[in-house]
C-alpha positions in Angstrom: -89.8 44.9 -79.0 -90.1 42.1 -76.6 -87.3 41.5 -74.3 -86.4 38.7 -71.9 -87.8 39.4 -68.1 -85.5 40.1 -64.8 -85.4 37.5 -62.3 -87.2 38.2 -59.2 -84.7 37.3 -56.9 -82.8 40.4 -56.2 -85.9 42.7 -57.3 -85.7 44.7 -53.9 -81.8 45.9 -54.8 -81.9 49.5 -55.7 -78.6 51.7 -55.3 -77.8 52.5 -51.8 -77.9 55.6 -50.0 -74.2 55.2 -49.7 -73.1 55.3 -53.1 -76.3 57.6 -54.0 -74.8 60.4 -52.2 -71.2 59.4 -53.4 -72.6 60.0 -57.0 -74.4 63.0 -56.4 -71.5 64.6 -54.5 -69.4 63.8 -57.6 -72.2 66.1 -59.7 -71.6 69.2 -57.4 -67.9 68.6 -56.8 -68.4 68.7 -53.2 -66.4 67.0 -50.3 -67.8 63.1 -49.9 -68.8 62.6 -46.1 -70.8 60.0 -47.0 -69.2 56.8 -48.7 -66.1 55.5 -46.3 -63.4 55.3 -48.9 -60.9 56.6 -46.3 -58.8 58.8 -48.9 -55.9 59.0 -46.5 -52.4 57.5 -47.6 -51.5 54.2 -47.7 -48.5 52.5 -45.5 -45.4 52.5 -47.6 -44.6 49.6 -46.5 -48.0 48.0 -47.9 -47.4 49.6 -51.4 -43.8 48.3 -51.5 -44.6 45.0 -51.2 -47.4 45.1 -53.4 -45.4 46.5 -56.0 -42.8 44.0 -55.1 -45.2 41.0 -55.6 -46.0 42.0 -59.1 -42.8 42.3 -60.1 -41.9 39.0 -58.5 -44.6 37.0 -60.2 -47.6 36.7 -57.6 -49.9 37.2 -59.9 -51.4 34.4 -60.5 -54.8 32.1 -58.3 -54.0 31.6 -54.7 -55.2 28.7 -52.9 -59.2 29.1 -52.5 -58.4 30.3 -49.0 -55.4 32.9 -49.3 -51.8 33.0 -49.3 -50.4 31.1 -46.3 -48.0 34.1 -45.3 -51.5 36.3 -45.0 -53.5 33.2 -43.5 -50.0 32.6 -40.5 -49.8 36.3 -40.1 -53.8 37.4 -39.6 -54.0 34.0 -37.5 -51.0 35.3 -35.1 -52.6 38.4 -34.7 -55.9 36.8 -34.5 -54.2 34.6 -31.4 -52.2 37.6 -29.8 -54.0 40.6 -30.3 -57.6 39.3 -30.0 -57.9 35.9 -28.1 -59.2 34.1 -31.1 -57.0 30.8 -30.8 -56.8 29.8 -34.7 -53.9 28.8 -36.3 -54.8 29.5 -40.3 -55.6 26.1 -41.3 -58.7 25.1 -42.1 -59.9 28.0 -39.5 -59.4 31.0 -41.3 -60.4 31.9 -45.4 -59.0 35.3 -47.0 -62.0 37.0 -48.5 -62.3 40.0 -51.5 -63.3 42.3 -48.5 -65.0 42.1 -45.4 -68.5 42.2 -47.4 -67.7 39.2 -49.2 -67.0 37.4 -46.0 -70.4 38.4 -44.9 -72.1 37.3 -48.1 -70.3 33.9 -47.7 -70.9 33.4 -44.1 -74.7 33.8 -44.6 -74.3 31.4 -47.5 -72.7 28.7 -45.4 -75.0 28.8 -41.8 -78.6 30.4 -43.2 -81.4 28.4 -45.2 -84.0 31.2 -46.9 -86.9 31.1 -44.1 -84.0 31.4 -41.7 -84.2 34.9 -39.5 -81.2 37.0 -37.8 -81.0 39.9 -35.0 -79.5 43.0 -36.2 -78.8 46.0 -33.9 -80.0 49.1 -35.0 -78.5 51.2 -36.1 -77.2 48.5 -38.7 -75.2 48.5 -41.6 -77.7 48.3 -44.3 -75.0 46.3 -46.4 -76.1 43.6 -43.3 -79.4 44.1 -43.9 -79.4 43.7 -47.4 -77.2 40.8 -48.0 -79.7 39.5 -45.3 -82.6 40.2 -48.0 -80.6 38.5 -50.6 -80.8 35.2 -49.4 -83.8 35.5 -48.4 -83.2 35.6 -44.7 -85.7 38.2 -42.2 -84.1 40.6 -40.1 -85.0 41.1 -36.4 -84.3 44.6 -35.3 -83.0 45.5 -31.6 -82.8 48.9 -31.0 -79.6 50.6 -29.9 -80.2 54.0 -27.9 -77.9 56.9 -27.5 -75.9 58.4 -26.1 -74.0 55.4 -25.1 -76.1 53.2 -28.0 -77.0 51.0 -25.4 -79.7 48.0 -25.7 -81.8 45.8 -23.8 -81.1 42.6 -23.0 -84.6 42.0 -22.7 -85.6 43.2 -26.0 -83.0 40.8 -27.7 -84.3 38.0 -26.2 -88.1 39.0 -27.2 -86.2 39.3 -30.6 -85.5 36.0 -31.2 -88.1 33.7 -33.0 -88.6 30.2 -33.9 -86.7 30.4 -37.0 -83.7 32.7 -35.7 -80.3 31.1 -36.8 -78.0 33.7 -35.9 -77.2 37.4 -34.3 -74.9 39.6 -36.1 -72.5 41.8 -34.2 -70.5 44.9 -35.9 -68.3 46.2 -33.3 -67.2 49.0 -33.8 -70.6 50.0 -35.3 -71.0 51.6 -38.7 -72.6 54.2 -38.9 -73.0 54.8 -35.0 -69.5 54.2 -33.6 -70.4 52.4 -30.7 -68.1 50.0 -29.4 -69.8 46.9 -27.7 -68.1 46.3 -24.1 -67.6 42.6 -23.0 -71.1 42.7 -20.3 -72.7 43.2 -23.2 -71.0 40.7 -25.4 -71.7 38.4 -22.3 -75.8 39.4 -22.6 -75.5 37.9 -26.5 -73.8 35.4 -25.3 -76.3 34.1 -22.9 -79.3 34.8 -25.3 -76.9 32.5 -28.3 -76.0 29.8 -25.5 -79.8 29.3 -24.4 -81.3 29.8 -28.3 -78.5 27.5 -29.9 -77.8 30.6 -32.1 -74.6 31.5 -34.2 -73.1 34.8 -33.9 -71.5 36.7 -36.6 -69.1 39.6 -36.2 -68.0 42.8 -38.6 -64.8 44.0 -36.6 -63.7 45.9 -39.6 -63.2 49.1 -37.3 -61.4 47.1 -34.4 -57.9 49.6 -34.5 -60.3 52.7 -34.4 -61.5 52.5 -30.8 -61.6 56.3 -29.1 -60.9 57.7 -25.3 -59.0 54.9 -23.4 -61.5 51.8 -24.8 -60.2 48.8 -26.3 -61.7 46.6 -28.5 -63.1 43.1 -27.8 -63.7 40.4 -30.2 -67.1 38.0 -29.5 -65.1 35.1 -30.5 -62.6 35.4 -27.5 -65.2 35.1 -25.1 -65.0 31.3 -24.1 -68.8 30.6 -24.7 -69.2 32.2 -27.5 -65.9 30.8 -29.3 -67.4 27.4 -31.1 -70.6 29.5 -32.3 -68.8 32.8 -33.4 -67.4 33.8 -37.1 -64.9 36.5 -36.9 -65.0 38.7 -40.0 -62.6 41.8 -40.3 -60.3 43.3 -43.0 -57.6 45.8 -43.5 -59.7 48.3 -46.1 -59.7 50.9 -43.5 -56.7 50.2 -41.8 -54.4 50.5 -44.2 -56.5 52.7 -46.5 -56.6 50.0 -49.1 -60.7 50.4 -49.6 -60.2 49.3 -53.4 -57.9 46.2 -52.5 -60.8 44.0 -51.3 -58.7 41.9 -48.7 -60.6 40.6 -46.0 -61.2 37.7 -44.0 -63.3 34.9 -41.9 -62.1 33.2 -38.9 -63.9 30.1 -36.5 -64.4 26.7 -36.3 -63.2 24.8 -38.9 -66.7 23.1 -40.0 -68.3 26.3 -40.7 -64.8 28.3 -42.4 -64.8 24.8 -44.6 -68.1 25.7 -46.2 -67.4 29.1 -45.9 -63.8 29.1 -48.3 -65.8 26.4 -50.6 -68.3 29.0 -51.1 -65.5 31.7 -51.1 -63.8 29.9 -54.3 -67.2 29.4 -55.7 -67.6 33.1 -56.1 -64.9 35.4 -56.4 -62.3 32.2 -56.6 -59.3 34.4 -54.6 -58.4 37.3 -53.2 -56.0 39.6 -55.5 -53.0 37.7 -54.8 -50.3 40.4 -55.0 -52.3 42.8 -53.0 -52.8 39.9 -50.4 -48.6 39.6 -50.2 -48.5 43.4 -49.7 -51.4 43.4 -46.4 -49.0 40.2 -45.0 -45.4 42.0 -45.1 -47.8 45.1 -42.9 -48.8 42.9 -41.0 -45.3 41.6 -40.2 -43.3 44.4 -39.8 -45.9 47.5 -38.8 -45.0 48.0 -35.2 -47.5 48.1 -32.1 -47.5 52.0 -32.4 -48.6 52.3 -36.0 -52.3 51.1 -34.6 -52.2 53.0 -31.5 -51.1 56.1 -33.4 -54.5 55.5 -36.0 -56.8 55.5 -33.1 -55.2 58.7 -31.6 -54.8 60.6 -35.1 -58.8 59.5 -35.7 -59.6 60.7 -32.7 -58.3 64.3 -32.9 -59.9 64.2 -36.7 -63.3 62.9 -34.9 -62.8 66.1 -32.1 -62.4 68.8 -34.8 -65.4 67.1 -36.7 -67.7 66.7 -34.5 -66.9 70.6 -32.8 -68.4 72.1 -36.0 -71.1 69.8 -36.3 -72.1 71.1 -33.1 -70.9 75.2 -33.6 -73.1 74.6 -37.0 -76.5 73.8 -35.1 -76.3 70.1 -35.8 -75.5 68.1 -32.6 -73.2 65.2 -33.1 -73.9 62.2 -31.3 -70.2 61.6 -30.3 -68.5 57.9 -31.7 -66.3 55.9 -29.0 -64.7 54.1 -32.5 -65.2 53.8 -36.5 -65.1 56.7 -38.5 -68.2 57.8 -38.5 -70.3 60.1 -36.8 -74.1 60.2 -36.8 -75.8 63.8 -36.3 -78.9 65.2 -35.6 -80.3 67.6 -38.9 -83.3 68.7 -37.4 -83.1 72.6 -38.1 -82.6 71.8 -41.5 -85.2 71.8 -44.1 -87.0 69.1 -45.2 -89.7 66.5 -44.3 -86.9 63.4 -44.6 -83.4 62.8 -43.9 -82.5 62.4 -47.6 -84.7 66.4 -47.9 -82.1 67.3 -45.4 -78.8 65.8 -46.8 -79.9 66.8 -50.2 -80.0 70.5 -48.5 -77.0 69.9 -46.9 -75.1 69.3 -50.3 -76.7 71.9 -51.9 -76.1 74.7 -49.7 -72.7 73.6 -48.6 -71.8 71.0 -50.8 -70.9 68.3 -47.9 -72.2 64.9 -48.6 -73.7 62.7 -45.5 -75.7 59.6 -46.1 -79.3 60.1 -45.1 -80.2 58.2 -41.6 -83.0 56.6 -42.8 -80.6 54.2 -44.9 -79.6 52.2 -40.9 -83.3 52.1 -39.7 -86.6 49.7 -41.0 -88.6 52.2 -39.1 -88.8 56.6 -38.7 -86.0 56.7 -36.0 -83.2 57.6 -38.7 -85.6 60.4 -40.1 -83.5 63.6 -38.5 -80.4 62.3 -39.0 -77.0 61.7 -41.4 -73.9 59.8 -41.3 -70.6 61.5 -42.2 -67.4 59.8 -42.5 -64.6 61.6 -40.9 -61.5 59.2 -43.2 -60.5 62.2 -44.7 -57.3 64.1 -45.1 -56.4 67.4 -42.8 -57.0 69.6 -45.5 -60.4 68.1 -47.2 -61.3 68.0 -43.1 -60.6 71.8 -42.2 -62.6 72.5 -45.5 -65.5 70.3 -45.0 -65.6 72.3 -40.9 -65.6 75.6 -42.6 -68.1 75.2 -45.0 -70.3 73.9 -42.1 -69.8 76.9 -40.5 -71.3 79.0 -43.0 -74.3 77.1 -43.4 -77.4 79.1 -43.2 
């Protein structure tokens, strides 16, 4: 029986490592390191006034670009918090998650041919959605133990057809967290190349030991070039919500929340009134607390990765922490993480899934979102590992 044939667009998409691992740790009832659903409870405050919004009627289509209490109250902490002077009008478009925003942004600046610089270790959501519309990547390599890179190299990186550089700060699955000499080194590579740069600061409120978080778009030369993308997924534990947002000049956010209704049309609009009371009434030291309870979580973590013969590369933010699985057995990084479950039934994703090349071969991401007691377990059964 004959049947009609699959497009070719999209023919590279195969299930990533990410939600690979999810599935298989599922299978063996293990404890998922690997996906970051960040299973740790949600703000009261943000389910009250979720709750509250369905039973007051927001229910139904926002505007193509969000509620205006969500688009006033990110924009004030955009203006306050991170020195990104928008004002929600025609700057700034609510997104269904951070990823979305990405998809869109692409959408709106890039032209198939196009290429864009990705540090690497990247986010191979970036790199994919890069594939997609059929835009190259143009790796820079990021080195531990600081994940530094050359400023050298990322000019050698850029090409005739580069349109952009994307910045995730802090880095999934690395952690680092890019200080403002380097944000200054982009800068001067986008100011001479003409190039846009677009930011993931989905992690921004998990920054680690005294360091503090600076957006690209604050930086005065980088400030008409720059698209700020972030989200409250993993801030408020609200990974199934799928409330996110872009920020920047208004000619590119236009496109951007055209393309944004185009697609997925809104946001969930009660879940977007719940994320705006948060943002309203959460005070200073719920954020400061999340950084210091994620930081004793990445401690204990990253102690038995490193009492269990597999030496952490220590995060300064995110969640996540890559580490090295040499001793175990396998020719690959998926050999080893497929080991790794088996024996001790802790999911990581393979490394190999934030590298084009071998450098991700002996090692795994684990996410450390989890709560106390799935934690302590995951550390003990690392420490029987054979």
């Amino acid at each position: 029986m004959k049947h009609p044939r699959l497009g070719n667009r999209m023919r590279f998409l195969v299930q990533s490592e990410i939600r690979h691992m999810t599935i298989e740790c599922t299978r063996v009832s293990g404890i998922n390191m690997s996906q970051g659903v960040c299973d740790t409870p949600v703000p009261e405050v943000v389910r009250r006034a979720a709750q509250a919004a369905i039973d007051e009627g927001v229910n139904t289509y926002t505007r193509y670009d969000g509620l205006p209490g969500l688009r006033a109250a990110i924009a004030k902490r955009l203006r306050e918090r991170n020195g990104i002077p928008v004002t929600g009008e025609g700057d700034l478009v609510v997104t269904s998650g951070s990823s979305s925003a990405f998809y869109g942004a692409c959408l709106a600046i890039l032209d198939p041919g196009d290429d864009v610089v990705l540090f690497e270790p990247y986010y191979g959501y970036h790199a994919q959605t890069l594939t997609a519309v059929g835009v190259e990547a143009r790796f820079v390599p990021m080195r531990p133990p600081e994940w530094s890179f050359d400023p050298a190299e990322l000019e050698r990186a850029v090409g005739p057809r580069t349109r952009a550089i994307v910045v995730n700060t802090p880095v999934n699955p690395c952690g680092k967290v890019f200080e403002e000499r380097e944000l200054e080194a982009i800068a001067d590579v986008a100011e001479r190349h003409d190039l846009f740069v677009i930011t993931d600061e989905i992690y921004e409120h998990f920054v680690f030991d005294g360091r503090t978080h600076t957006s690209p778009g604050s930086l005065p030369r980088l400030r008409d070039r720059t698209i700020t993308i972030g989200g409250f997924s993993k801030t408020f534990s609200i990974t199934g919500w799928r409330i996110g947002f872009s920020a920047g000049p208004p000619a590119y956010l236009e496109r951007l929340g055209y393309i944004n209704d185009l697609v997925y049309i809104c946001a969930p609009a009660p879940l977007q009134q719940g994320v705006a009371r948060a943002l309203e009434v959460l005070p200073p030291s719920f954020y400061t607390d999340l950084s210091a309870e994620y930081q004793a979580k990445r401690d204990t973590f990253c102690a038995a990765l490193s009492k269990a013969g597999l030496p952490p590369h220590v995060p300064q933010g995110a969640y996540y922490v890559l580490a090295d699985l040499s001793r175990l057995p396998g020719e690959t990084s998926k050999d080893r993480v497929m080991h790794l479950l088996a024996e001790a039934r802790v999911a990581a994703v393979p490394g190999s899934a934030f590298y084009s090349g071998s450098d991700g071969d002996h090692l795994a991401r684990f996410c450390f979102a989890k709560t106390k007691e799935d934690l302590a377990e995951a550390c003990r059964r690392l420490g029987r590992l054979s």
